[in-house]
C-alpha positions in Angstrom: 43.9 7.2 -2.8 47.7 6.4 -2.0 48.1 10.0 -4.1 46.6 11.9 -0.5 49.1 10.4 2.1 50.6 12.2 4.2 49.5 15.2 2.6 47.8 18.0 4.3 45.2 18.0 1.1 44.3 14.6 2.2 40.5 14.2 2.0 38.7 14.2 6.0 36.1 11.8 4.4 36.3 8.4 2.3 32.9 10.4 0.5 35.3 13.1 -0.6 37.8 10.7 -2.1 35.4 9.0 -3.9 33.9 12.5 -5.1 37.0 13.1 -6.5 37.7 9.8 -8.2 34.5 9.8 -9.7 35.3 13.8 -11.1 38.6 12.3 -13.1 36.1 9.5 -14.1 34.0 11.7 -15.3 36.6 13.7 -17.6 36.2 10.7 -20.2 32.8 10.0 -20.1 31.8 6.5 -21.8 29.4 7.9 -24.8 29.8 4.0 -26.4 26.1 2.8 -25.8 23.5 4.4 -27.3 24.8 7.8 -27.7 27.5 6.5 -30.0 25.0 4.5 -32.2 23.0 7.9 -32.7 26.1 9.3 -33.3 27.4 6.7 -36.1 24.0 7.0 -37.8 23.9 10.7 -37.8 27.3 10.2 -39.8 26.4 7.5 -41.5 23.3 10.1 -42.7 26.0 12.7 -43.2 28.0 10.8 -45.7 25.5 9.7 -47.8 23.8 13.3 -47.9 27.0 15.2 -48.8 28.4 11.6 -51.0 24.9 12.2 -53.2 25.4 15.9 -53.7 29.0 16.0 -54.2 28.6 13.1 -57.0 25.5 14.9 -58.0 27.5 17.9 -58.9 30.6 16.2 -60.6 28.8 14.3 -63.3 26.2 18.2 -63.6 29.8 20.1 -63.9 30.7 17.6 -67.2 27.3 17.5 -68.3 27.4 21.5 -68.2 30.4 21.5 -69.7 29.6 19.1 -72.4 26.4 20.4 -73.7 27.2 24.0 -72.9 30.3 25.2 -74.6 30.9 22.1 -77.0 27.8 21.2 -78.7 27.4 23.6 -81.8 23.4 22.8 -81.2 23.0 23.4 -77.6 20.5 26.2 -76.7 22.7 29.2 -74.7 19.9 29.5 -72.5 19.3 26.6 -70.7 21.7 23.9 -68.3 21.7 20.6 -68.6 19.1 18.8 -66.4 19.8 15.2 -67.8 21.8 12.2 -66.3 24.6 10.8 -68.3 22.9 7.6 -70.0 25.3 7.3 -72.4 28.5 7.5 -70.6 31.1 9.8 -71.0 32.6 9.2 -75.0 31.5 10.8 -77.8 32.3 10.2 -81.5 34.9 12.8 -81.6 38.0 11.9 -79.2 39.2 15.4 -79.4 35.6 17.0 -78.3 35.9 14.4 -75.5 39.2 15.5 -74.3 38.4 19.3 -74.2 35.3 18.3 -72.3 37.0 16.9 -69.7 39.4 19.5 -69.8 36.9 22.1 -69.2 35.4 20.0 -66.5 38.7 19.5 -64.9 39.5 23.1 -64.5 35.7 23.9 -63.2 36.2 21.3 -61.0 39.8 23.2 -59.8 37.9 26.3 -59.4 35.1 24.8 -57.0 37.7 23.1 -54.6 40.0 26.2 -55.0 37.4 28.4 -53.0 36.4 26.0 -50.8 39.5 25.3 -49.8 40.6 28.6 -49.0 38.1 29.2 -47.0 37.6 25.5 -45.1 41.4 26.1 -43.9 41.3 29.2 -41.6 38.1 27.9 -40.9 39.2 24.2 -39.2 41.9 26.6 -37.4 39.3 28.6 -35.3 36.9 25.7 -34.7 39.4 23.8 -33.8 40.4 26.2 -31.3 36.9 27.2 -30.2 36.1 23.3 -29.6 38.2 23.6 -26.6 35.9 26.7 -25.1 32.6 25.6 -26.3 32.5 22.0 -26.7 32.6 19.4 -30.2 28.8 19.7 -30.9 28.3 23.0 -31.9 31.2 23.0 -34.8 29.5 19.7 -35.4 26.2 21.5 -36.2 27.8 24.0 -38.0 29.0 22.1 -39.9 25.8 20.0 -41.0 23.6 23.0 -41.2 26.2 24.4 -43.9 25.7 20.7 -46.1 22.0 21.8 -46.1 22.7 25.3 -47.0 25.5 24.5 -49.7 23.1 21.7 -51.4 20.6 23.4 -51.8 21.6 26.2 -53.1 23.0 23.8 -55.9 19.4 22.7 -56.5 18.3 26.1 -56.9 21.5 27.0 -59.6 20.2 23.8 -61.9 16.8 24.5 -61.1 16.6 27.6 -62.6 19.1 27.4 -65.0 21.5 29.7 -63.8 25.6 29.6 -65.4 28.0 27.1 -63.9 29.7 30.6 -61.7 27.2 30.4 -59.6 28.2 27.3 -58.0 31.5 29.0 -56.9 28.7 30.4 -54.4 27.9 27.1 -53.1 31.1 26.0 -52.6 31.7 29.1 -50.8 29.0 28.7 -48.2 30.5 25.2 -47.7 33.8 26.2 -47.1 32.9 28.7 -44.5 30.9 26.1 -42.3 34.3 24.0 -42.5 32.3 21.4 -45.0 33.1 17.7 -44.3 36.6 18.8 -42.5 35.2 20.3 -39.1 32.5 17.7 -38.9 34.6 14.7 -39.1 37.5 16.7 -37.3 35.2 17.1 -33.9 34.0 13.7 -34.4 37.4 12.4 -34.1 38.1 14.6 -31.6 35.3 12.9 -29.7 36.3 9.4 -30.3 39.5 10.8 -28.7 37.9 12.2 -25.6 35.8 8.9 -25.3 38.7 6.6 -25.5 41.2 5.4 -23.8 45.2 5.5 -25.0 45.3 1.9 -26.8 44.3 -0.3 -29.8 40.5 0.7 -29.1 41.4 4.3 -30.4 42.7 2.7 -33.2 39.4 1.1 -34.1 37.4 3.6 -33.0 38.7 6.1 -35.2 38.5 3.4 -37.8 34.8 3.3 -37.2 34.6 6.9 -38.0 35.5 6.0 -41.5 33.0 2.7 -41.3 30.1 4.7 -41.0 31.4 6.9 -43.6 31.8 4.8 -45.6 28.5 2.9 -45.1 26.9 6.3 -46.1 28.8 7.1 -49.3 28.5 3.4 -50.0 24.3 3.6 -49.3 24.4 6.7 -51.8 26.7 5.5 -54.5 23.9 3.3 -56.6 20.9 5.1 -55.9 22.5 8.8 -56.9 23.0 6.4 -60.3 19.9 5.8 -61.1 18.2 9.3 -59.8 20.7 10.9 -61.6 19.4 9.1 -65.1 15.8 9.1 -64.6 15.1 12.3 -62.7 18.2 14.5 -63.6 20.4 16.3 -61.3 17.6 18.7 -59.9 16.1 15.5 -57.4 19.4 13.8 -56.7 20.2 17.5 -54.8 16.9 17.6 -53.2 17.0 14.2 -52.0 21.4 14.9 -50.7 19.0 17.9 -48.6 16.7 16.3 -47.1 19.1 13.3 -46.0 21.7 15.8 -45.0 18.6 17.4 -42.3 18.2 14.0 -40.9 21.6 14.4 -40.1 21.4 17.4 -38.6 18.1 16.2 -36.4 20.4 13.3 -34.9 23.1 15.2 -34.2 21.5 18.0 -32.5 20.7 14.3 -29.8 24.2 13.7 -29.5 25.6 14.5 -26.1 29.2 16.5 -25.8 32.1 14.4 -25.4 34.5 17.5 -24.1 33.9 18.3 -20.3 36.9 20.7 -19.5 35.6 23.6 -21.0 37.2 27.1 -20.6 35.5 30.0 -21.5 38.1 32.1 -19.9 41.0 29.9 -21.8 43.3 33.0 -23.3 42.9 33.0 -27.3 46.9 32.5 -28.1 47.4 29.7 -25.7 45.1 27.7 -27.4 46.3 28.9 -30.3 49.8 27.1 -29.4 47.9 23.6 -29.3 48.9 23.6 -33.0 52.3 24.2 -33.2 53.3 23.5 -29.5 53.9 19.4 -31.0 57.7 21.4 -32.6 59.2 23.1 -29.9 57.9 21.9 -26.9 58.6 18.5 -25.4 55.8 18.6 -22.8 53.2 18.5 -24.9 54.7 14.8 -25.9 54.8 11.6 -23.9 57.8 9.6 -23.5 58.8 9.4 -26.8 62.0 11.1 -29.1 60.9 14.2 -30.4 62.7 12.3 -34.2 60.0 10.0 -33.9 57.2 11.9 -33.1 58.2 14.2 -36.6 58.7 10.9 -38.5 55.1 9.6 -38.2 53.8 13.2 -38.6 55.7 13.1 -42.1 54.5 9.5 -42.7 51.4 10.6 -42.5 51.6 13.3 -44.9 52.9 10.7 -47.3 49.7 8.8 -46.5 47.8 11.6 -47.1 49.2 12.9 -50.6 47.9 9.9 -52.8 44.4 9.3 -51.7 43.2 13.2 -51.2 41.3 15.0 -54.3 41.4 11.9 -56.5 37.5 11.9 -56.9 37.1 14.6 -59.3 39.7 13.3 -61.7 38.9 9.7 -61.0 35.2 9.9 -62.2 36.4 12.4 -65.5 38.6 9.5 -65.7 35.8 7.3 -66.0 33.7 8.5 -67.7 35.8 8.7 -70.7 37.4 6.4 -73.0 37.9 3.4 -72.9 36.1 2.6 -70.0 32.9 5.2 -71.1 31.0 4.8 -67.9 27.3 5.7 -67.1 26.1 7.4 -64.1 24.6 3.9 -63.1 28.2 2.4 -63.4 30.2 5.0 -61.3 27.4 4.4 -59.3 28.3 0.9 -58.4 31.8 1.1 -58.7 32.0 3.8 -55.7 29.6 1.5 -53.8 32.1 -1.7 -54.4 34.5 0.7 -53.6 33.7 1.9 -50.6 31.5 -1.5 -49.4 35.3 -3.4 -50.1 37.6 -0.6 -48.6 35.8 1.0 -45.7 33.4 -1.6 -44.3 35.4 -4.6 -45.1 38.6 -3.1 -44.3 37.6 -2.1 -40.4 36.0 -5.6 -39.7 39.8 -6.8 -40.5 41.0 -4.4 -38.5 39.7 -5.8 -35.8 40.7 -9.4 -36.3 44.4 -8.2 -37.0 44.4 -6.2 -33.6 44.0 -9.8 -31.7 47.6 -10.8 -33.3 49.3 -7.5 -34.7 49.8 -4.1 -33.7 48.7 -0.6 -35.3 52.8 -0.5 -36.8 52.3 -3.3 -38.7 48.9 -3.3 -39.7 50.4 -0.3 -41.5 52.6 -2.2 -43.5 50.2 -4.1 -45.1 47.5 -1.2 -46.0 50.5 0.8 -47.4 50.8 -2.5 -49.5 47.7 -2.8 -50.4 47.3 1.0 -51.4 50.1 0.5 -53.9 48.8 -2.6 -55.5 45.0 -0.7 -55.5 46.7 2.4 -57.0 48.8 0.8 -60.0 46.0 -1.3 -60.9 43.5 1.8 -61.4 46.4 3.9 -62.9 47.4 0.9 -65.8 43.7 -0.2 -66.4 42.8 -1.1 -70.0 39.5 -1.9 -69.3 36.5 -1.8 -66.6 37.5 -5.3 -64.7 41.0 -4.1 -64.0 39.4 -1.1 -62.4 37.1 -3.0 -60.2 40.1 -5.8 -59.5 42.2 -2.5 -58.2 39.1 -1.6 -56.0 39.0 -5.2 -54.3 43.1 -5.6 -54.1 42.7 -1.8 -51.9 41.0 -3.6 -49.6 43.1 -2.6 -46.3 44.0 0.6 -48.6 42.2 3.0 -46.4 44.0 2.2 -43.0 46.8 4.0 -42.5 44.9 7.3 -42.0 42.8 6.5 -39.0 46.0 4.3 -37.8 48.5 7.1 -38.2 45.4 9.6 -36.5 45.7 6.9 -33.5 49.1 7.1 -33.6 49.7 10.9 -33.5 46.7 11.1 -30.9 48.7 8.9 -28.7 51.6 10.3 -28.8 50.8 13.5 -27.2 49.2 14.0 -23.5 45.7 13.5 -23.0 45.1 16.9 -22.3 46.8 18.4 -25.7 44.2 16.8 -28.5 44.7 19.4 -30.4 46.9 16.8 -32.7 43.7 16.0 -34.6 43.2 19.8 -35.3 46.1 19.6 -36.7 46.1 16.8 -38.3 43.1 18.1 -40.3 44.5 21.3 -41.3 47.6 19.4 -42.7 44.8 17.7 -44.5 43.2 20.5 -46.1 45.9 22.3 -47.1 47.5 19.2 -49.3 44.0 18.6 -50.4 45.0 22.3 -51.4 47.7 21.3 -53.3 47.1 17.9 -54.6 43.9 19.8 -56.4 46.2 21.8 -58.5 49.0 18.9 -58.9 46.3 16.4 -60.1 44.2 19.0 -62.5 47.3 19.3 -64.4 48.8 16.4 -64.5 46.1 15.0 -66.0 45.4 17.8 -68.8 48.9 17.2 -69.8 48.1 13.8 -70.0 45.4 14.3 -71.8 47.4 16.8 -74.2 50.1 13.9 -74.5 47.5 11.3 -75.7 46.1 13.2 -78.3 50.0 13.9 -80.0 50.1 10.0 -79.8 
């Protein structure tokens, strides 16, 4: 009110000042009551849809792989339809290798093309969000899991040739797979928020639920996987995946200053406005604004695209896991990492602050990291899962961060955030592929 005196703008009745408080009031809208529970389930839905056919398809591509071009008595014209019961070694070590190979690169190829498409892809919707609201990228994104899984039930249903699933991936890369979806729900969390530690968490619940889902999915994909094959375990990612897309379609929109008029190239510069122009920061050194956004690409580099290689990795020797055990490993994984990991969160925010909650998950990523990397057999792998406890915290953190570094009006830091994302998940596809087929090579000359 003190904003209006003196002025000749100044409001003629109290009414119209209070309109006019309540219309900034209602920029942020407070979505945290039952809204943002449908919202957190519908994610929670999400990931374990998406976490079921993504593992689905892993353990299929070795499986294909394995019986396909490897086995001297495999029939040409049919794909495997049978969990892994017997882990991932066979009784020759050099058969083994040049399975996992040939999985490896297929495994390349898939991400490759959805990748490519998912990045030009983040860059529209995240532009578009700002004219048409978060929900309909959001649906868009959902509707293409449905889409892109079942398609993959159809490919091992009727025995069609591992090339086909480059389809699949495509259609998932061109409704922005997982990327848009969590990228708008972030996005929301940041236009529901206000600018302190509850960002922080919030974003960090984003994750929780995620990682509830892929947690809920780990086990059970197990066991479908080895008593029904890889046909049901797609089915069932489906149908999860359109529960999803049901509560989602209840969720209201978090974004209430849409343009439709907004010109295309000025939002365009949201993305790259954070370099050259100081406005679109708060009072803070433009030095340290590009020091976090580097630190978090160092964040970002060691945990993105290790799921393909880290199940091959698996599933060979010496630690020759089933279906079933990769199945509770991810689910101790993520149960340890995700769920445990936010609850401390939100003790450490009563004495500590985001900086050096960071500390200790970089810490704690290191230790999880060179115990997975050095283990000689399964308990080592399970210990490295437990000692990454606080491992996956400096990504929503250094989201927070960024978010808050920049004016309220200028989110499209998370856009970019999520495009830096994609394109070193990009990258790190290729880097990890063939580092680990030389390492592979290596082993055998040993």
């Amino acid at each position: 009110m003190e904003a209006y005196e003196d002025s000749e703008e100044k409001p003629l009745l109290a009414s119209q000042i209070r309109e006019t408080t309540s219309e900034k009031e209602h920029r942020k809208p407070k979505t945290r009551g039952t809204q943002t529970c449908v919202m957190w389930i519908a994610l929670i839905c999400y990931s374990c849809g998406i976490t079921a056919g993504m593992g689905t398809m892993r353990q299929y591509t070795y499986t294909a792989v394995r019986d396909y071009y490897n086995l001297s008595d495999s029939d040409s014209d049919t794909v495997p339809n049978k969990g892994n019961n017997e882990g991932g070694c066979g009784a020759n070590s050099t058969s083994s290798n040049s399975n996992h190979e040939e999985a490896a690169d297929w495994l390349l190829y898939f991400e490759l093309i959805e990748y490519s498409l998912v990045i030009p892809v983040v860059a529209l919707c995240g532009i578009y969000s700002d004219f048409y609201g978060r929900k309909p990228f959001i649906l868009l994104s959902s509707i293409g899991c449905v889409l892109e899984y079942s398609f993959f039930a159809c490919v091992i249903y009727f025995h069609l040739p591992l090339p086909y699933l480059l389809i699949g991936y495509a259609i998932g890369g061109l409704t922005g797979s997982e990327h848009v979806l969590f990228m708008c729900c972030c996005a929301s969390t940041a236009d529901t928020t206000g600018d302190n530690k509850s960002r922080s968490f919030y974003m960090a619940c984003v994750n929780l639920c995620s990682g509830l889902g892929v947690s809920m999915s780990q086990v059970g994909i197990g066991f479908a996987i080895n008593y029904f094959g890889f046909v049901i375990p797609n089915v069932i990612s489906v149908f999860i995946s359109v529960i999803s897309v049901i509560l989602f379609c209840n969720i209201p929109e978090t974004y209430q200053n849409r343009n439709h008029h907004k010109p295309f190239f000025q939002s365009l510069s949201r993305f790259i406005g954070f370099y050259h122009d100081k406005s679109y920061l708060k009072n803070i050194p433009k030095w340290k604004f590009m020091l976090c956004l580097f630190a978090f690409i160092l964040c970002l580099s060691p945990f993105t695209c290790r799921s393909n290689v880290e199940t091959l990795y698996q599933l060979g020797e010496p630690f020759c896991f089933t279906s079933e055990q990769i199945g509770y490993y991810g689910a101790l994984q993520e149960l340890v990492q995700l769920t445990f990991g936010t609850l401390i969160l939100k003790l450490l925010h009563f004495c500590l602050n985001d900086e050096i909650i960071l500390y200790f998950g970089c810490l704690s990523a290191i230790t999880y990291f060179l115990m997975e990397g050095f283990a000689i057999n399964s308990w080592m792998i399970y210990s490295g899962a437990v000692c990454g406890i606080l491992s996956t915290l400096p990504l929503p953190l250094m989201k927070s961060l960024l978010s808050r570094m920049v004016h309220e009006d200028k989110q499209g830091m998370i856009y970019h955030l999520t495009i830096l994302n994609v394109m070193n998940m990009f990258w790190q596809s290729i880097k990890l592929t063939h580092i680990r087929n030389l390492c592979v090579s290596c082993t055998e000359h040993i």
